[in-house]
N, C-alpha and C positions, 0 to 999 in steps of 0.2 A: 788559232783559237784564243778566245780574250782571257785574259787571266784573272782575277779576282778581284774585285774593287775595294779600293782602296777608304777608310775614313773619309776622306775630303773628297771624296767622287758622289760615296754615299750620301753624305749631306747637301754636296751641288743638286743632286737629283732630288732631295728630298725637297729643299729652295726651289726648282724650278715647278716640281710639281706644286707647291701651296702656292708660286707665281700668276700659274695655269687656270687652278681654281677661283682665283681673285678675280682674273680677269673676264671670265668667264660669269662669276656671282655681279658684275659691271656691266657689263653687257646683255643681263638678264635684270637690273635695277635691283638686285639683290645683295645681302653684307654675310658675313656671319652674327651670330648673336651674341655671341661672349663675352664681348663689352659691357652691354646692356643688361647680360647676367649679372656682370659682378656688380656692374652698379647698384640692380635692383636688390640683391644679396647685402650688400652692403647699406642700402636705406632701409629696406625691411628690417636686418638686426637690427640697427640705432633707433628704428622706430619703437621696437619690442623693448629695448634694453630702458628708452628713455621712459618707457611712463611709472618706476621707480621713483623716479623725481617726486611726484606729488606726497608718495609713501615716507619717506626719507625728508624731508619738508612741513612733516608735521609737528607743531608746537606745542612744546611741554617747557614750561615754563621752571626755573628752578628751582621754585614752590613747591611744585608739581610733586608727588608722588609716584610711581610707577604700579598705581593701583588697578583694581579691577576693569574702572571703568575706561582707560588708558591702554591697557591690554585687549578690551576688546575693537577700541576705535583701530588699533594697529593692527590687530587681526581681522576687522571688518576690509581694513583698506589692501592686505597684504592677500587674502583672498580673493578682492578684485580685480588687483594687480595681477595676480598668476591667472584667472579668467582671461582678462583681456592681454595677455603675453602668450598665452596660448592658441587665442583666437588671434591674431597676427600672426603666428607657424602655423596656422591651417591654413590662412591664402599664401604665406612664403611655398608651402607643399603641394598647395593650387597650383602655383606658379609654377615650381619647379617640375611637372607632372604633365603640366601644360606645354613648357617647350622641351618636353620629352617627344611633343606628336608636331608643335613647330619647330621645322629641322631651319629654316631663314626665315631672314627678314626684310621691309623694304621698309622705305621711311612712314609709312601711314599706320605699320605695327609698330614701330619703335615708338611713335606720337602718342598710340593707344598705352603704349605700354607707361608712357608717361603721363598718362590721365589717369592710370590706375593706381601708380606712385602718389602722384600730387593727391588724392583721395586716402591713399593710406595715411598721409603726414600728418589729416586732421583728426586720428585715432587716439594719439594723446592728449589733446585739447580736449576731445567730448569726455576721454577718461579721467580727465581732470575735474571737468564738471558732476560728473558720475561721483566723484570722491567727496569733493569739497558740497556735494547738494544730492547725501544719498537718497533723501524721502521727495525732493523733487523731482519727475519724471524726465524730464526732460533734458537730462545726459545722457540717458539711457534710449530714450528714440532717436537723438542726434547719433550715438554710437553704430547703432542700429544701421540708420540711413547710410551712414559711411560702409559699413560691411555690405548694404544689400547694392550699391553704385560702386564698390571694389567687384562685385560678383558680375552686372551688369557689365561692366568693360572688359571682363574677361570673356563671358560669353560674346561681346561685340568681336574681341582676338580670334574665338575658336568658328566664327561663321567669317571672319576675312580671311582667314588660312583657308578654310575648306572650300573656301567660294577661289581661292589661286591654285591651285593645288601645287605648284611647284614651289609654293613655301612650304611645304608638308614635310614630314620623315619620309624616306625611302618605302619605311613598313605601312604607313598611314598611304601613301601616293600611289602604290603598286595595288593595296589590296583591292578586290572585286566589291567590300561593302562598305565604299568611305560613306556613303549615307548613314547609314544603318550606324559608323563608328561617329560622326559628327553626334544625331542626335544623343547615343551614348555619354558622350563626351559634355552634351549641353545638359545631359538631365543631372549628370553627377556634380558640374560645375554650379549649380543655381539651386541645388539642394539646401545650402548653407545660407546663401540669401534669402531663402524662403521660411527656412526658419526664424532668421530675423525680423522679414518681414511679420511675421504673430507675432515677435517678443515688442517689436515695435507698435503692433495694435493693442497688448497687452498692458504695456508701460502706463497706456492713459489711464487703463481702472484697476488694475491689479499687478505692479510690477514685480513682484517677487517671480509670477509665473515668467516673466522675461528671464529674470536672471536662468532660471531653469531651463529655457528652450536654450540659449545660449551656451550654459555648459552642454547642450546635446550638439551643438555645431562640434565640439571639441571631438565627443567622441564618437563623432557621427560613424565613421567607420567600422568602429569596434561593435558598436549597437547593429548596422545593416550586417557585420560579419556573423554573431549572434543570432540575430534574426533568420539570417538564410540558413544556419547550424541547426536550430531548433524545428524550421520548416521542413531539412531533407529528412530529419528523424521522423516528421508527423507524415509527412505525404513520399519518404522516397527520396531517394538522388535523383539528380538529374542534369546529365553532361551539359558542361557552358555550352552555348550554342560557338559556332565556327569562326565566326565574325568578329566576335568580342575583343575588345580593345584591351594586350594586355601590359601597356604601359599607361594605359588609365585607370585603375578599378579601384573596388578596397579591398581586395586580398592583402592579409598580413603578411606576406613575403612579397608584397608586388616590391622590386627595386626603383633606390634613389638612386638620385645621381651623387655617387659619395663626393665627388666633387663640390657640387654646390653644398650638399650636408658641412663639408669644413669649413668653405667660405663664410656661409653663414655663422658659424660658431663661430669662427676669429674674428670677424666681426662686434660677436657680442662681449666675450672678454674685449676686444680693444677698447671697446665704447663703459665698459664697466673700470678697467683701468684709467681709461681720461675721465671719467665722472668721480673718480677720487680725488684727484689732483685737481679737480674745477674747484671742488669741496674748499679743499685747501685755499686755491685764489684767489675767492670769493669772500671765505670768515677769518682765513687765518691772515692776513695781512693787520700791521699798525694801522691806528690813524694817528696821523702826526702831530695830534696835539693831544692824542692821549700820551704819545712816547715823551712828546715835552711836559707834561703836566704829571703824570702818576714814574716815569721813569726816568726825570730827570733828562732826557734827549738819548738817551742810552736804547740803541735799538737794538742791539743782545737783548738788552735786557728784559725787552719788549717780548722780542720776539722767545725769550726762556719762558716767555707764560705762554706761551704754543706747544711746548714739551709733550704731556697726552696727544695732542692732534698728530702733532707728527710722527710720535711712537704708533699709534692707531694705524695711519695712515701706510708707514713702511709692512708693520701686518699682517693689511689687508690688502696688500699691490702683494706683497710673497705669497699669501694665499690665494689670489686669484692667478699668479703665473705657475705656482703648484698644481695648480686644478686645470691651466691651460695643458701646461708639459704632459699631465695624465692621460687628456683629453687627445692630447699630439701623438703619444706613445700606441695608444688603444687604436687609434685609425690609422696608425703604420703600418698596422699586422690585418686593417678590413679591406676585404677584397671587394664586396659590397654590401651595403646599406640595405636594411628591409623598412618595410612601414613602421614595424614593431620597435626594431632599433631608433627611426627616425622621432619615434612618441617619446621614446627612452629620452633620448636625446634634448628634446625641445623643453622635457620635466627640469631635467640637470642643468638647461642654461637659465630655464624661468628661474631656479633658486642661486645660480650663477648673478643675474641681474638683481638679487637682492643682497647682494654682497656691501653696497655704498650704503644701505640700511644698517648692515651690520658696524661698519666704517662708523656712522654718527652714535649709536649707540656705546661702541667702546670711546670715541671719542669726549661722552659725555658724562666721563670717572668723575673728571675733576670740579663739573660742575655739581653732579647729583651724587656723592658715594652711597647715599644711601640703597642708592636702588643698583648696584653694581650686579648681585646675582641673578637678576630679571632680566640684566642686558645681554652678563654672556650665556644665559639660557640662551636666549634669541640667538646670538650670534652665532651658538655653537652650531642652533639646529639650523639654520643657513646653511653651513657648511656640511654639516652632515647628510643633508637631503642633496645636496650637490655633487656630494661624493658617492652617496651613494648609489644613485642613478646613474653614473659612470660604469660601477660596478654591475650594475643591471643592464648595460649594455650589451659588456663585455662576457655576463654569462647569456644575453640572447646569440649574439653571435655564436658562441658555443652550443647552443641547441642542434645550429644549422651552417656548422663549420666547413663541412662539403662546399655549401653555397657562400659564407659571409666570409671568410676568412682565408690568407694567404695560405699556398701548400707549404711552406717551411714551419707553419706554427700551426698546424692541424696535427690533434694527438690521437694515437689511433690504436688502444690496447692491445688490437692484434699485433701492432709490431713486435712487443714486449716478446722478446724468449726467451726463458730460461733456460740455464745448462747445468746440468747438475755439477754439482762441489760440494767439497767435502767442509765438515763443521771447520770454522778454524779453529788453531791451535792457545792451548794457554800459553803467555810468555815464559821462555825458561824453555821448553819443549825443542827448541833447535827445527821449529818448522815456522814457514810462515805465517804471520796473523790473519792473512787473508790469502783466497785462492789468485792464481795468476790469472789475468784478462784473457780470452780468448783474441786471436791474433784480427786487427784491423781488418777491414772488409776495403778488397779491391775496387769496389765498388767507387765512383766520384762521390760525395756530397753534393746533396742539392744545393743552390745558392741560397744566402739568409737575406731579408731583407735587412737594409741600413739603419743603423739606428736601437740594433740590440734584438735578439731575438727573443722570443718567450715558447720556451721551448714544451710546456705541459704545465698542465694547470697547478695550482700553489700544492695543495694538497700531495700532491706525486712531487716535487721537490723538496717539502718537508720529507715523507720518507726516503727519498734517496740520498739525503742529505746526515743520518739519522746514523751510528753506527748500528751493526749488528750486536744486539746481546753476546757474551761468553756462552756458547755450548748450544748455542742457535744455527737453525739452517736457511743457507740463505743462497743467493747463488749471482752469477753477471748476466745480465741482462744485456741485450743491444738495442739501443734505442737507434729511430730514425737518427738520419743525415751522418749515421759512422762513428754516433757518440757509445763507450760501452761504461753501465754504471749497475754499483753493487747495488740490488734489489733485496730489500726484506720480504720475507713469505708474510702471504696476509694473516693476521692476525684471526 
């Protein structure tokens, strides 16, 4: 009889079977996708992070005041900016939802997949025109046409997969209704092109109404979730049919792939990080015959008139790896990603990508002092809607902690028991201040994940943290994973 295997047996076998599979996706003209994922994760962010640029690029002159009419051009532009960085995460979600149901690939998807890339790249371009020529139409139907031919190539992906079916998921290739889940599939994906296409008829005579079917691409979901909540009330429930595709839909708990969910977001902090440091390349260097002419050839000294930039500049690179770390910490403990979380998510990096905004405005003390409190308004609230949306993650998770979150950091009242004890004693009394712990549970602990547990919500660590009042009743409690801690009775 064999004995147990060994580490290095385990992983030969683990080697040979992904050998197995290789060879086998070769002789079928098939890859895996993962490559191709990161790729497109990693262009989609840089697309979303970059159209800041135009926002952050806007001229105020040192004249300038930071008046009414200055505030509203930056919050004209800053608004379009988070429209069109949101509408970039609704096809990234496309995407990622999409090769939820393509399980491979072969080169004529991968091709597709790069007509649909090359088509997203000209998203900041027409956003550009959008900004710099808002009463002009026609950024706004250029934008348009790119959304409604990013929509088009995807629907071309979801009728080549269905049309091979061995590039399909297991669940999509096995079921009895791949028809019935194709056209499913085509109607939800072409939903959002269709809407553009009106905001695109629209733009010629009336463009405001554009801008509004647009923001409905954003929440298209939440509106058809709404819609169909308000319908079973009028007419009745009535169970999904059997067929229904449920890694495509818009149920607010349908699951990401929290995989690509962080890709994507390291993504966009990296690209928000290197657009600081461009900032700098770009303005903050000498020219050499300013250094010879106003400093004497003294390039300290040149470079000492950079001092704000570069203070600015350190920051706002510590506040964007602060909000990375937060951001790292909260998806240590997710087990998985919902729709709702993924909206969360995409709010907190759109205000993430305005963070090089915030960078030029503190950078611009030393030219403007006057207007100093107008900028770190601005700046503050960058960061504060950035952080804050983190936190509204991390309480949606918590709604549906069974489902979104690891079992070592799931809090669950019932565990809470108390045992009765007696008041403590005053000092001076010859008895102890507090009762003795009831004795360890033989029990194993669960394993924690790495990286620091977060064992109950803030609120239950402040009070456990908290002593007991003198002459107060109070008792030890035993929390999950073997921890026991003195609990205050509720107040």
């Amino acid at each position: 009889m064999s004995g147990p295997q060994t580490p290095e047996h385990t992983l030969d076998a683990q080697g040979d079977s992904s050998l197995c599979r290789k060879d086998e996706d070769i002789r079928e003209g098939t890859q895996s996708s993962h490559r191709m994922l990161g790729f497109s994760d990693a262009l989609l962010s840089i697309i979303a992070t970059v159209m800041i640029l135009p926002v952050t690029h806007t001229e105020i002159s040192p004249e300038q005041q930071f008046d009414k009419s200055i505030q509203r051009l930056l919050a004209t532009r800053i608004a379009v900016y988070l429209m069109t960085f949101l509408i970039v995460t609704v096809a990234w979600a496309a995407h990622t939802r999409l090769f939820q149901v393509v399980g491979k690939i072969d080169d004529t998807l991968a091709l597709l997949n790069l007509a649909c890339m090359m088509t997203i790249t000209l998203l900041p371009y027409t956003f550009s025109l959008m900004v710099t020529f808002p009463d002009v139409p026609l950024g706004i139907f250029l934008f348009c046409v790119c959304v409604i031919a990013i929509g088009v190539v995807q629907a071309l992906i979801v009728g080549y997969a269905f049309h091979f079916p061995h590039l399909l998921s297991p669940q999509i290739r096995c079921s009895a209704h791949r028809a019935l889940s194709r056209r499913h599939i085509l109607h939800l994906v072409l939903r959002g092109p269709v809407l553009c296409f009106l905001a695109a008829i629209f733009s010629l005579f009336f463009f405001p109404v554009s801008y509004l079917l647009m923001v409905t691409v954003i929440f298209l979901p939440y509106i058809s979730k709404a819609t169909s909540w308000c319908k079973d009330r009028l007419v009745g429930h009535r169970d999904p049919p059997a067929h229904s595709a449920e890694v495509f839909s818009f149920d607010l708990h349908e699951p990401l792939s929290k995989e690509r969910v962080e890709a994507f977001s390291d993504g966009v902090y990296a690209i928000v990080a290197t657009l600081l440091i461009l900032d700098i390349c770009e303005d903050n260097v000498p020219d050499p015959k300013t250094v010879k002419e106003q400093f004497r050839g003294s390039l300290v000294a040149a470079l000492g008139a950079y001092g704000p930039h570069f203070l600015a500049y350190f920051g706002s690179f510590a506040t964007v790896g602060l909000l990375w770390f937060a951001h790292h910490s909260l998806f240590l403990h997710v087990r998985k990603a919902t729709q709702a979380m993924g909206l969360l998510n995409t709010l907190s990096l759109a205000f993430v990508g305005g963070l090089p905004l915030a960078y030029q405005q503190t950078a611009a003390f030393a030219r403007q002092p006057r207007d100093e409190l107008e900028r770190v308004r601005l700046s503050c609230a960058i960061v504060f809607f950035a952080s804050i949306f983190q936190f509204a993650i991390w309480t949606a998770a918590l709604l549906r902690q069974a489902e979104t979150l690891q079992p070592a950091v799931r809090f669950d009242c019932s565990a809470l028991r108390l045992s009765a004890a007696a008041p403590p004693r005053a000092p001076g009394s010859g008895q102890p201040a507090w009762p003795t712990p009831p004795a360890a549970s033989t029990t194993p602990p669960e394993p924690r994940p790495r990286g620091g547990p977060v064992p109950a919500p803030a609120f239950l660590l402040l009070v456990e943290a908290m002593p007991a009042p003198e002459g107060s009743l109070g008792g030890w409690a035993s929390r999950p994973h073997g921890a026991t801690v003195w609990v205050l009775p509720p107040l």
